[in-house]
BAFI-3210 file (N, C-alpha, C; in Angstrom, 3 decimals, decimal comma, padded with zeros to 6 digits):
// residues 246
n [1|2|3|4|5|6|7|8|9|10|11|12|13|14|15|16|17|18|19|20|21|22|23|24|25|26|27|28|29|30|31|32|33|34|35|36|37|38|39|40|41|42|43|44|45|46|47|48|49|50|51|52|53|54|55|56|57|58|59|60|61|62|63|64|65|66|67|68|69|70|71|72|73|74|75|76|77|78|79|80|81|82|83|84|85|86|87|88|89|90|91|92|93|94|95|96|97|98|99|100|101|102|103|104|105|106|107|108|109|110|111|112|113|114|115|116|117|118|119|120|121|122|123|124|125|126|127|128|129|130|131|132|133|134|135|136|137|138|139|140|141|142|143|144|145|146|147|148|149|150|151|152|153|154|155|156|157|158|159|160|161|162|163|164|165|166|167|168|169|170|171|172|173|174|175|176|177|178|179|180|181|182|183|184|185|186|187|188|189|190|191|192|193|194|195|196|197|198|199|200|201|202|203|204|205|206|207|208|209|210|211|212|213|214|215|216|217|218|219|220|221|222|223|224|225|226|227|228|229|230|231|232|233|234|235|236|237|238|239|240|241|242|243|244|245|246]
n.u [-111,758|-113,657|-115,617|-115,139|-117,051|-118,523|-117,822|-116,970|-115,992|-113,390|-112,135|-111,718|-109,932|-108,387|-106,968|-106,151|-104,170|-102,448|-102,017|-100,543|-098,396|-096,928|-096,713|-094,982|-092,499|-091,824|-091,202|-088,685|-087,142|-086,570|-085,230|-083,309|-079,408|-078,151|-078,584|-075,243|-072,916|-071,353|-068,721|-066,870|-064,781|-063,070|-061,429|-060,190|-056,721|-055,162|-052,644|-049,437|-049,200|-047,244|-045,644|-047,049|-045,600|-042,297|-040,835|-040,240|-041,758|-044,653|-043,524|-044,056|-046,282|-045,999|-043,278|-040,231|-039,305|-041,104|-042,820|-041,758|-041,411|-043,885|-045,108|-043,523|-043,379|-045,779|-048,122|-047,215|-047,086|-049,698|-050,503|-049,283|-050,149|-053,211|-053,227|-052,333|-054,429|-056,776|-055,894|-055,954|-058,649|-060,093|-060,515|-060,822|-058,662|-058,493|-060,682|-061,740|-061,047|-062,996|-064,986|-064,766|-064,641|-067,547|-068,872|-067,426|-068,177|-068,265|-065,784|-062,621|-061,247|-058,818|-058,760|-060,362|-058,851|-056,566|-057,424|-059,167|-056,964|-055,347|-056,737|-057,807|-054,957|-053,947|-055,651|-055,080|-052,603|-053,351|-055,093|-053,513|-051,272|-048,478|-048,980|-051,255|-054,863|-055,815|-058,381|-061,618|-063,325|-065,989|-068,376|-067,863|-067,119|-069,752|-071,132|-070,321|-070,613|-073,060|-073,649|-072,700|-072,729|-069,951|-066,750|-065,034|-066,772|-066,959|-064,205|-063,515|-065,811|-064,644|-061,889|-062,277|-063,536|-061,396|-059,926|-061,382|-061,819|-061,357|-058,234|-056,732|-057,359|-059,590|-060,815|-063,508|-064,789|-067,461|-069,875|-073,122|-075,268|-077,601|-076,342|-075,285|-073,277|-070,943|-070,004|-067,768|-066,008|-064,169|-062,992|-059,599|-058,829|-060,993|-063,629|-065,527|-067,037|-067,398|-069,738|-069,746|-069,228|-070,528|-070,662|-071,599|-070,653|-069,706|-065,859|-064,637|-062,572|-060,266|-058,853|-056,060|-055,257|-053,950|-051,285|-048,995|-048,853|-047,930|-046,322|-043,563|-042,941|-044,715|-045,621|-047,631|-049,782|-052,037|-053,920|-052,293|-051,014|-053,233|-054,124|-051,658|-051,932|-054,021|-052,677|-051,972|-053,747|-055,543|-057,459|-058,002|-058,165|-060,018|-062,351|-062,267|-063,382|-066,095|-067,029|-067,422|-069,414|-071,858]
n.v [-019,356|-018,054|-015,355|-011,722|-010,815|-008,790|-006,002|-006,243|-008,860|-008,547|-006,270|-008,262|-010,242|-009,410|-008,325|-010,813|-011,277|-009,423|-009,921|-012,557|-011,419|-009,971|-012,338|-013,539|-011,926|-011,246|-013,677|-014,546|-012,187|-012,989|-015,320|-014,590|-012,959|-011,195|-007,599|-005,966|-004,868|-001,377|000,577|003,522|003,655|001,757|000,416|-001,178|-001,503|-002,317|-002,166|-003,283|-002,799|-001,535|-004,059|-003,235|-003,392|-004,970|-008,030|-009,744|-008,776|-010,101|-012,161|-014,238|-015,546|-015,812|-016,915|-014,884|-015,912|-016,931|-014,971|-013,220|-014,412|-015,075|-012,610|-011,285|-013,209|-015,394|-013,199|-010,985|-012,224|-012,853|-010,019|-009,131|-011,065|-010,686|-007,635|-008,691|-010,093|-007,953|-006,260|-007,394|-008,084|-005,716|-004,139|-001,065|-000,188|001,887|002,099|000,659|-002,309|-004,224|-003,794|-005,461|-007,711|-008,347|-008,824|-011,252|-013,678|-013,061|-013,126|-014,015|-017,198|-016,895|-013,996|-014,402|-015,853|-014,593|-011,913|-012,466|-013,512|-011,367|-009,310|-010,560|-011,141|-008,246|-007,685|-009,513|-008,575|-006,237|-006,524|-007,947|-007,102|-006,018|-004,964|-005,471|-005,405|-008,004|-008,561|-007,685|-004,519|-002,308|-001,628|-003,598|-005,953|-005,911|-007,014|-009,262|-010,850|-010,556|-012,011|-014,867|-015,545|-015,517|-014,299|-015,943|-017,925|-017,266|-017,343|-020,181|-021,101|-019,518|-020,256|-023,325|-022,874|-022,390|-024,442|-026,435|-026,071|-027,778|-028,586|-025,924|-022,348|-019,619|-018,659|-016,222|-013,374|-011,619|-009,108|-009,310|-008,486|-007,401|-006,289|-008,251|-010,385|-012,739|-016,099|-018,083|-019,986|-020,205|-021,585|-021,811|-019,102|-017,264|-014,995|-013,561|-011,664|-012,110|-012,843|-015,587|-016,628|-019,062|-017,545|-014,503|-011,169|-008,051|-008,128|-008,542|-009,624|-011,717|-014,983|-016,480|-019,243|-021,298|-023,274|-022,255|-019,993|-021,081|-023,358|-023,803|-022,958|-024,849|-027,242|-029,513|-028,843|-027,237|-026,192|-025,246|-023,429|-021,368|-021,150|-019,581|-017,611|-015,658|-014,412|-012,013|-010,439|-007,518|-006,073|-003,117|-002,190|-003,870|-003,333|-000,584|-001,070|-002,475|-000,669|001,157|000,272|-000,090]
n.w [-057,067|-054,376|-054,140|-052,808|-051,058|-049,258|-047,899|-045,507|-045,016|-046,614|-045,188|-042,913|-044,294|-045,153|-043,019|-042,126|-043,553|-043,571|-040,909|-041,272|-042,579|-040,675|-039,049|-040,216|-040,856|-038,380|-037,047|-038,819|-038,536|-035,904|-036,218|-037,944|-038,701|-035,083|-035,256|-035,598|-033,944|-034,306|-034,123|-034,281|-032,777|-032,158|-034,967|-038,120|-039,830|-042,558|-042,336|-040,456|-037,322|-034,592|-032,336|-028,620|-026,864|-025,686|-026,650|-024,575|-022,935|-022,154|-020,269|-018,321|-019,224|-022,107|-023,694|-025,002|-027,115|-028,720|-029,024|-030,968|-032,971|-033,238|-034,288|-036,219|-038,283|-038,090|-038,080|-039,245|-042,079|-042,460|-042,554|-045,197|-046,895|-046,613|-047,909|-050,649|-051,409|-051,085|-052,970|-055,427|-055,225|-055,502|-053,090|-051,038|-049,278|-047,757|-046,142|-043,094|-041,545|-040,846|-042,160|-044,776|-043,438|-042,386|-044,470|-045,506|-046,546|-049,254|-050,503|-051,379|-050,344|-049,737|-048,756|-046,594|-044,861|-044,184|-043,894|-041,511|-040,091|-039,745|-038,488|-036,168|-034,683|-034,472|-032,572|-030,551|-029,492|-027,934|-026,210|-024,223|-021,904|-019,646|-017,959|-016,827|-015,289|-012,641|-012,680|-014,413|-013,571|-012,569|-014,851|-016,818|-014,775|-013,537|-015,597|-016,384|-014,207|-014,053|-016,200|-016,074|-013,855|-011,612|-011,433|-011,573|-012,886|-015,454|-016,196|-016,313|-018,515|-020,375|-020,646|-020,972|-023,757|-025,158|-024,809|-025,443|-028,674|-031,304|-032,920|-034,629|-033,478|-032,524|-029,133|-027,556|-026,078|-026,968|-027,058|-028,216|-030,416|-028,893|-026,777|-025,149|-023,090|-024,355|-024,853|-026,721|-029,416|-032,974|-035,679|-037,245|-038,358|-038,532|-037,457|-035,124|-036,049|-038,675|-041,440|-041,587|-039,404|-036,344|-034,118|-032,991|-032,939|-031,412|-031,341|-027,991|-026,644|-027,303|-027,754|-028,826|-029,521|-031,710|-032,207|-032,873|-030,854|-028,569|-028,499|-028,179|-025,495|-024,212|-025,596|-026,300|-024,346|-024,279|-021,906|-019,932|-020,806|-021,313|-018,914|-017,895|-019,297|-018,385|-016,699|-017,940|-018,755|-020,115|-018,393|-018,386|-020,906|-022,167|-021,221|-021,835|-024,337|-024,151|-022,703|-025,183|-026,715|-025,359]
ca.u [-111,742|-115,201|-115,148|-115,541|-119,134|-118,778|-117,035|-117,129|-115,118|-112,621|-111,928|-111,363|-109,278|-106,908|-106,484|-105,966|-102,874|-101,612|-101,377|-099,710|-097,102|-096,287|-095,913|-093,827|-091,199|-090,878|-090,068|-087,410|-086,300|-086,435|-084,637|-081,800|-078,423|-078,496|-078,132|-074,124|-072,590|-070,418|-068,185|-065,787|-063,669|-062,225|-061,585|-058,459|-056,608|-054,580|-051,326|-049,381|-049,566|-046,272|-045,831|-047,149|-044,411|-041,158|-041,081|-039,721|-042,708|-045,082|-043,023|-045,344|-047,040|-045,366|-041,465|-040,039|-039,091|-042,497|-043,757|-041,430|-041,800|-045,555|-045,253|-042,828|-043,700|-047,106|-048,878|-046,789|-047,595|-051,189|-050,714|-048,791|-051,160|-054,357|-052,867|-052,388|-055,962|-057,346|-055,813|-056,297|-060,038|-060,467|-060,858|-060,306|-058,144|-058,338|-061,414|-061,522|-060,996|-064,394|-066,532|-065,090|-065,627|-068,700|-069,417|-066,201|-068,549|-068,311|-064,815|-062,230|-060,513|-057,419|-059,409|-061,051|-057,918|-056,039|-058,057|-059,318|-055,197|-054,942|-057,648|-057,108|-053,735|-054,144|-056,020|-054,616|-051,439|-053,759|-055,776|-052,515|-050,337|-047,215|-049,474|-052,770|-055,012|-056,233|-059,792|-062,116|-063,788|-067,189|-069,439|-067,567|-066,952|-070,630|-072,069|-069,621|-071,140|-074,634|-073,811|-071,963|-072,930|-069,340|-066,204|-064,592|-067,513|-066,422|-062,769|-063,740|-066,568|-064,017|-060,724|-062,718|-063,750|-059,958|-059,406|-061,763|-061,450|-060,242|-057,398|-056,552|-058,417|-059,507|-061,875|-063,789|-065,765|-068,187|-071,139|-073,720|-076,640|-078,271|-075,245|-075,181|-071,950|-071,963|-068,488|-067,705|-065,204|-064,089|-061,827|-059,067|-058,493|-062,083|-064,114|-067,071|-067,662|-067,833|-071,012|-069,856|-069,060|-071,401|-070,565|-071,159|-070,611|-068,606|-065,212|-064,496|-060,849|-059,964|-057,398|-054,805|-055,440|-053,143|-049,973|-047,822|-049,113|-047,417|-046,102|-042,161|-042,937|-045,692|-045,622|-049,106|-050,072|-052,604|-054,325|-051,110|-050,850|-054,134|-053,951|-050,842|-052,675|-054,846|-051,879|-051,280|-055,043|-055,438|-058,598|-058,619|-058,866|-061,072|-063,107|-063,098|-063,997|-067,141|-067,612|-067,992|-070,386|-073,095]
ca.v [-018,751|-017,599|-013,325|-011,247|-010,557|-007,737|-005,054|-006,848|-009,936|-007,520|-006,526|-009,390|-010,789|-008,326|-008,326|-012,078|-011,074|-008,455|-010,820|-013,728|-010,788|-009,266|-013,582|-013,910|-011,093|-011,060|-015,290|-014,240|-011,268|-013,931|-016,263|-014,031|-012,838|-010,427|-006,901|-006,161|-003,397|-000,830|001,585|003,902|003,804|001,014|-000,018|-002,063|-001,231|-003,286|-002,248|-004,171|-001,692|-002,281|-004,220|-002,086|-004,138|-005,977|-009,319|-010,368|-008,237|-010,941|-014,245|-014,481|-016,423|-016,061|-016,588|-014,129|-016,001|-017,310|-013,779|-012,462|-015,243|-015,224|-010,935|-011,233|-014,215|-015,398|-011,927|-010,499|-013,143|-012,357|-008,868|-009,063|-011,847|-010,263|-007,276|-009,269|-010,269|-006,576|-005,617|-008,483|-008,406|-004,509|-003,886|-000,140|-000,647|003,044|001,843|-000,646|-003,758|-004,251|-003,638|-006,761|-009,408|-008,688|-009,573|-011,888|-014,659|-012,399|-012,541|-015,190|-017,864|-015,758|-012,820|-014,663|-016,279|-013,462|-011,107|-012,770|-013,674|-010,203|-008,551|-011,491|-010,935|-007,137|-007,476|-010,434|-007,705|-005,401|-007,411|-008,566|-005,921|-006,580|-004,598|-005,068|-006,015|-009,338|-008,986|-006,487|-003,712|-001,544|-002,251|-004,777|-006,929|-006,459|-007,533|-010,551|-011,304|-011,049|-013,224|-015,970|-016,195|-015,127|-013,933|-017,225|-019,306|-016,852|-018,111|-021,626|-021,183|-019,091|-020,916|-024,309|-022,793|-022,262|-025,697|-027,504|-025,780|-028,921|-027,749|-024,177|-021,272|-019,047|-018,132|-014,963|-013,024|-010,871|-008,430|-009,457|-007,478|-006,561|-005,988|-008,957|-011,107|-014,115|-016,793|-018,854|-019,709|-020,284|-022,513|-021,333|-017,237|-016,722|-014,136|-013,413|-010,279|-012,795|-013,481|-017,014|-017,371|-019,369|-016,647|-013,312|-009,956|-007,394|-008,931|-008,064|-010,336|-012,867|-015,905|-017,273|-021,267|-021,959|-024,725|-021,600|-018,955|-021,623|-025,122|-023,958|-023,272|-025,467|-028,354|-029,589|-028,763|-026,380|-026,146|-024,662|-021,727|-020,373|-020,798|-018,666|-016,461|-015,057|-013,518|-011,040|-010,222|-006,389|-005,547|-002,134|-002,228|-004,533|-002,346|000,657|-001,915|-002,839|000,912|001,943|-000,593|-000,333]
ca.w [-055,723|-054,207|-054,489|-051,618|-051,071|-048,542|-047,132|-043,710|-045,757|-047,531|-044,063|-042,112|-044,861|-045,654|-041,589|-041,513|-044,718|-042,970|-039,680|-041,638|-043,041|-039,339|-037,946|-041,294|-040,625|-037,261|-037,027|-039,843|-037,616|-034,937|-036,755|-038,458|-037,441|-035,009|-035,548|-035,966|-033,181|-034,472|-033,374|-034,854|-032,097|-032,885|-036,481|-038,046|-040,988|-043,597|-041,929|-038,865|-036,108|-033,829|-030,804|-027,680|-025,641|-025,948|-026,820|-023,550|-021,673|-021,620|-019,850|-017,350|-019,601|-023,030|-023,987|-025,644|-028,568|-028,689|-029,096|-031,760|-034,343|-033,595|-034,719|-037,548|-039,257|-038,759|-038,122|-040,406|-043,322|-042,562|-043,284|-046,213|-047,881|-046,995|-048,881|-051,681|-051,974|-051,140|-054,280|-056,459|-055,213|-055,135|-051,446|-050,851|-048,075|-047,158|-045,186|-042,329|-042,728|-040,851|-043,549|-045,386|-042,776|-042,210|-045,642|-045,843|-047,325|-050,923|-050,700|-051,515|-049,057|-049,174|-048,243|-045,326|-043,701|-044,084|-043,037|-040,414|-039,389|-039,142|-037,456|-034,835|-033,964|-033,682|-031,353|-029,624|-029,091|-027,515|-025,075|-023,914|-021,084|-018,852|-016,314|-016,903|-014,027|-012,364|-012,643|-014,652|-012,073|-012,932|-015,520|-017,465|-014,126|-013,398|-016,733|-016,643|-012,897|-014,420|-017,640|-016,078|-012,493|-010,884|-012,773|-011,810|-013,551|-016,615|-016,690|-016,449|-019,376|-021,107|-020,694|-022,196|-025,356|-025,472|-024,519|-026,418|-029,548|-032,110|-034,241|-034,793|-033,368|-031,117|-028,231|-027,641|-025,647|-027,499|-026,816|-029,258|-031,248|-027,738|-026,071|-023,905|-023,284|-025,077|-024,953|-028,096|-030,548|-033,962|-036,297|-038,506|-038,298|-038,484|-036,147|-034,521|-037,256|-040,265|-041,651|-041,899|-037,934|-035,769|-032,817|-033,815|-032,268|-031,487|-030,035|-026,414|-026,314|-028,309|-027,216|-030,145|-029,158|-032,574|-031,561|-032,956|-029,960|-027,325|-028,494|-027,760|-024,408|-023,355|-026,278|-026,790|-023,399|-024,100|-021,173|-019,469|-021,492|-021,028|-017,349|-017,255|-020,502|-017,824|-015,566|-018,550|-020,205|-020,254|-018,794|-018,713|-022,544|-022,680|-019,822|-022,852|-025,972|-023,743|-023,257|-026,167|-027,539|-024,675]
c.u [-113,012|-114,765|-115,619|-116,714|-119,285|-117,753|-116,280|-115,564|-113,692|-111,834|-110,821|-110,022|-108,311|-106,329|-105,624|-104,296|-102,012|-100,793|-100,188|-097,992|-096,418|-095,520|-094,676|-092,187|-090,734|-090,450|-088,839|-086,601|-085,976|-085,004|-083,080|-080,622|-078,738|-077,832|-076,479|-073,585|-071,437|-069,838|-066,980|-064,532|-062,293|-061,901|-060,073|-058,449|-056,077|-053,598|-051,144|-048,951|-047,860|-046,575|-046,139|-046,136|-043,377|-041,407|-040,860|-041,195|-043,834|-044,730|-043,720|-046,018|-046,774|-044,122|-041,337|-039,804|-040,090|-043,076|-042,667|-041,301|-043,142|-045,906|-044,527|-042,967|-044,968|-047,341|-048,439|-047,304|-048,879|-051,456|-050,697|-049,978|-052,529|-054,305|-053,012|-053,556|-056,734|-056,850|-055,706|-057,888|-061,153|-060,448|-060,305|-059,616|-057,528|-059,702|-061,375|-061,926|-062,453|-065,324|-066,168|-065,214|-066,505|-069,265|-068,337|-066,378|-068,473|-066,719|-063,996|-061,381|-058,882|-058,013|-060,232|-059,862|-057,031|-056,516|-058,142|-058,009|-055,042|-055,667|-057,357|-055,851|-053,623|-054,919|-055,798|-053,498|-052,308|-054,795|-054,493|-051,589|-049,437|-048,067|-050,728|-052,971|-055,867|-057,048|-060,481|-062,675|-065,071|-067,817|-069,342|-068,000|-068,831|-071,661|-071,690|-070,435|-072,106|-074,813|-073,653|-072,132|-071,479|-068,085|-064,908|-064,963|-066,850|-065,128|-062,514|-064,508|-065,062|-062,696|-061,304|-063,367|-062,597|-059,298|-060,145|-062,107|-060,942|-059,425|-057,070|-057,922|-058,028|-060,822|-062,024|-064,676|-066,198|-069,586|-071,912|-074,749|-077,564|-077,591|-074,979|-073,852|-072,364|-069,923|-068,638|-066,488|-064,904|-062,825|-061,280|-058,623|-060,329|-062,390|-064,972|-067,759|-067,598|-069,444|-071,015|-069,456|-070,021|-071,649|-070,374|-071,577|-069,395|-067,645|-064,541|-062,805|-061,009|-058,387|-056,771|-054,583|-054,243|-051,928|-049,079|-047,733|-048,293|-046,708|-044,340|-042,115|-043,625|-045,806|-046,875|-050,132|-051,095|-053,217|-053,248|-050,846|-052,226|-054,165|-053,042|-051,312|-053,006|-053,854|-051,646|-052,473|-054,977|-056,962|-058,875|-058,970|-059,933|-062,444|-063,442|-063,431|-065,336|-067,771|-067,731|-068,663|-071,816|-073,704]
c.v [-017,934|-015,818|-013,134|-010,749|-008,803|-006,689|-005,514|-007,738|-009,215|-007,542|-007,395|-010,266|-010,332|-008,398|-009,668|-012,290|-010,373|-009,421|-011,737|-012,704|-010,340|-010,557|-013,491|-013,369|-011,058|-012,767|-015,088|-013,586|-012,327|-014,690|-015,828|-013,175|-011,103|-008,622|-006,232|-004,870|-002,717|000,628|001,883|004,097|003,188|000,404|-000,741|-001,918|-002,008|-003,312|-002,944|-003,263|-002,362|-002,664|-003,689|-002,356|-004,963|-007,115|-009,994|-010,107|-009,459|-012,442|-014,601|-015,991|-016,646|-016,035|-015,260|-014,752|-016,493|-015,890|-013,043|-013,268|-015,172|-013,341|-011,018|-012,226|-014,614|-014,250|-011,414|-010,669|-012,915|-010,882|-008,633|-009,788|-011,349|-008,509|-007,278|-009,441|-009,035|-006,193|-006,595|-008,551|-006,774|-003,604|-002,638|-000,391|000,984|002,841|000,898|-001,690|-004,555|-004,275|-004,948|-008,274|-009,942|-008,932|-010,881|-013,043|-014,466|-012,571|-013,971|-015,973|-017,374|-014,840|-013,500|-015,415|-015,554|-012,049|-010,946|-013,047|-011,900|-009,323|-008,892|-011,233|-009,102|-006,639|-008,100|-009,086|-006,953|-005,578|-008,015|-007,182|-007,012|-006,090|-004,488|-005,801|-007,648|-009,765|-007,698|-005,729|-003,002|-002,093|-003,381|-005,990|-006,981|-007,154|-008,792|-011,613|-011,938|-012,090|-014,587|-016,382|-015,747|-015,094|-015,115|-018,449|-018,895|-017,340|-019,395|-022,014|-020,504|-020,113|-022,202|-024,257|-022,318|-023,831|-027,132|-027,341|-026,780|-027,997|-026,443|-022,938|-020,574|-019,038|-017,176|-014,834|-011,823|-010,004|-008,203|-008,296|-007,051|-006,566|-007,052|-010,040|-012,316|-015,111|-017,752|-019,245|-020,348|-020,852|-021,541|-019,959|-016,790|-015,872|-013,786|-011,666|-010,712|-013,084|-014,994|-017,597|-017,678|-018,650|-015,503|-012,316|-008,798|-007,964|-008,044|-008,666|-011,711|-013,840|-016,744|-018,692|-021,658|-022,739|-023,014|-020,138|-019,643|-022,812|-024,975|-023,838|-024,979|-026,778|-028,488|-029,417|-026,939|-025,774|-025,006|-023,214|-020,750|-020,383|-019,917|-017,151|-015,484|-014,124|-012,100|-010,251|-008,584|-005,846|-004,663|-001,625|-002,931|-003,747|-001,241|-000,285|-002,401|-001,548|001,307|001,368|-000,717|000,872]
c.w [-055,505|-053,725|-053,141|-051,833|-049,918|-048,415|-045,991|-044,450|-046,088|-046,195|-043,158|-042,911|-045,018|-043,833|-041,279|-042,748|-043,883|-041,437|-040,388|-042,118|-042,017|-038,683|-038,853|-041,000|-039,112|-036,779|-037,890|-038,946|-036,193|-035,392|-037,385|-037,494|-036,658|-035,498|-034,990|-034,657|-033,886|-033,622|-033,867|-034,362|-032,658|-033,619|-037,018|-039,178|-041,526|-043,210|-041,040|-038,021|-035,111|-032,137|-029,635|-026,291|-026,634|-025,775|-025,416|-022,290|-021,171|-020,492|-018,675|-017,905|-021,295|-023,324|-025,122|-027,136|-029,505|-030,088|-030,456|-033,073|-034,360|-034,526|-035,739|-037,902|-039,411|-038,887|-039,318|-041,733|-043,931|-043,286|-044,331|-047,324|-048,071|-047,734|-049,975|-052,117|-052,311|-052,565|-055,608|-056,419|-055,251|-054,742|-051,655|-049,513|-047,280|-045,913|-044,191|-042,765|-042,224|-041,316|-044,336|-044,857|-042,358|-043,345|-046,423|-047,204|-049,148|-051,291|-050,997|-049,971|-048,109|-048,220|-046,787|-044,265|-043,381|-043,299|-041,903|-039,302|-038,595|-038,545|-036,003|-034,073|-033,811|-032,857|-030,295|-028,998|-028,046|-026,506|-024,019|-022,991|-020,117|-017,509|-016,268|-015,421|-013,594|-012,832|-013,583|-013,254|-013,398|-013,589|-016,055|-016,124|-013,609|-014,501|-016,779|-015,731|-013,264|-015,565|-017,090|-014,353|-011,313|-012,066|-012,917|-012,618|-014,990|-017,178|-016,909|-017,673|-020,718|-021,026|-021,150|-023,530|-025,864|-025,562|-025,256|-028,136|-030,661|-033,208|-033,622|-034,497|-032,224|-030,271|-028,133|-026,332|-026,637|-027,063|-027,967|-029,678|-030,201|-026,471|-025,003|-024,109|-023,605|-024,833|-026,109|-028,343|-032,054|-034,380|-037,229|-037,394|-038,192|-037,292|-035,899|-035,103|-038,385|-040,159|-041,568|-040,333|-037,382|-034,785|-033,185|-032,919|-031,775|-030,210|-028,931|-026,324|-026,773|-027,943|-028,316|-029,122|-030,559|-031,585|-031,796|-032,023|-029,043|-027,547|-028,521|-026,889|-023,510|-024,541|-026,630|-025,612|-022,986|-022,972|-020,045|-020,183|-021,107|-019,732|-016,974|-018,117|-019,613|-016,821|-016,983|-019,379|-019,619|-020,167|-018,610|-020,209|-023,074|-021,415|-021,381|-023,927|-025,301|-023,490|-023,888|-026,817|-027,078|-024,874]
res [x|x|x|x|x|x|x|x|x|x|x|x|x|x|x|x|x|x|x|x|x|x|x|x|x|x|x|x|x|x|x|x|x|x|x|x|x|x|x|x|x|x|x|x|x|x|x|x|x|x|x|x|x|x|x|x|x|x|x|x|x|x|x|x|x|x|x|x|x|x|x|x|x|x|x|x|x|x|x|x|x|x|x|x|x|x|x|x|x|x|x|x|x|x|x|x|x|x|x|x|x|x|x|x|x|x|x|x|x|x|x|x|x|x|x|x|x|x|x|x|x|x|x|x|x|x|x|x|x|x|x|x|x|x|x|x|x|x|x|x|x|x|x|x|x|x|x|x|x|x|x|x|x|x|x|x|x|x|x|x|x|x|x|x|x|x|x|x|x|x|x|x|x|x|x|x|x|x|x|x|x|x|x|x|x|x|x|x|x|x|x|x|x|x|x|x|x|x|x|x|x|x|x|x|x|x|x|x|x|x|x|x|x|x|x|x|x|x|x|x|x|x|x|x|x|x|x|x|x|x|x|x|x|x|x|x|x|x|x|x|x|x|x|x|x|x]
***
């Protein structure tokens, strides 16, 4: 390799290193996930939190008997099993359970369907009111406006990543790593705070697409459930889970 001969050289070279190290990191920073939103507001623990309604409150758009096998048996199951793993794998489970799905990928398959079962469905409960209202209002309904063009295009974008979903899952809305609304969703229990989800960010409302959220009312007739889903979504909660993240 021919030596540096000058000062001038020295220079110019170390400039033309330093450049290649600034394109290097920021295509990476380009390229990687983005940065994660938190908020201590709202955090989820290992326990199952109780119903904030009677099983019957939803029929609008869920049966009651729907809704109390989907809370004591799956949800439940979820709790109990990802339990099981937390203390077979460690997990202080005095902390939220947040901290391990964002690294879920370290963790075992128990620990990620479980988990993910149960984060999911406590919050499915809680996105969910007998009196929530039609439409969001203030900031939420104008960020939705500005994401999606009108908050009708939103229910149409959103209600087919409910609907075309293959298999088991759910749909989301999320406010990603620069707070902007993003729609997605994910197979299994997974969630848009795994490292291993293709849609990641903090979730805004999350829709239980599984056969066992609706298939005694509505059969395989998915499409039908989330159309009536929407008479019961709860967006003044989802109005403060977008407040406290912006």
């Amino acid at each position: 390799m021919k030596p540096l001969n000058t000062r001038r050289d020295f220079i110019l070279n170390s400039g033309k290193a330093g450049l290649g190290i600034y394109l290097g990191s920021s295509l990476l920073s380009a390229c990687s996930t983005p940065s994660k939103i938190t908020t201590t507001k709202y955090t989820t623990g290992f326990t199952q939190q109780p119903l904030p309604y009677a099983y019957n409150a939803l029929s609008e758009a869920i049966d009651a008997q729907t809704m109390e096998i989907h809370y004591t048996k799956h949800a439940a199951s979820y709790t109990t099993n990802l339990n099981d793993a937390a203390k077979a794998e460690g997990v202080d489970t005095t902390k939220p359970l947040e901290e391990v799905l964002r690294r879920v990928s370290k963790y075992s398959a128990k620990m990620r369907n479980n988990g993910g079962g149960h984060y999911n469905h406590e919050l499915f409960w809680k996105i969910m009111s007998p009196t929530g209202a039609d439409a969001p209002s203030g900031i939420l309904a104008a960020a939705i406006t500005q994401s999606f063009g009108s908050f009708e295009a939103f229910k149409t974008q959103f209600s087919d990543a409910g609907k075309n979903r293959f298999g088991s899952g759910w749909a989301w809305l999320v406010a990603d790593g620069d707070r902007k609304l993003r729609i997605g969703s994910t197979p299994n229990q997974d969630n848009p705070l795994m490292d291993v989800s293709e849609i990641k960010g903090f979730p805004l409302m999350g829709l239980d697409v599984w056969e066992h959220a609706y298939y005694l009312r509505y059969q395989n007739k998915r499409p039908d459930y989330i159309a009536n889903w929407w008479k019961v979504v709860n967006w003044p909660f989802i109005q403060e889970r977008y407040s406290a993240v912006i």
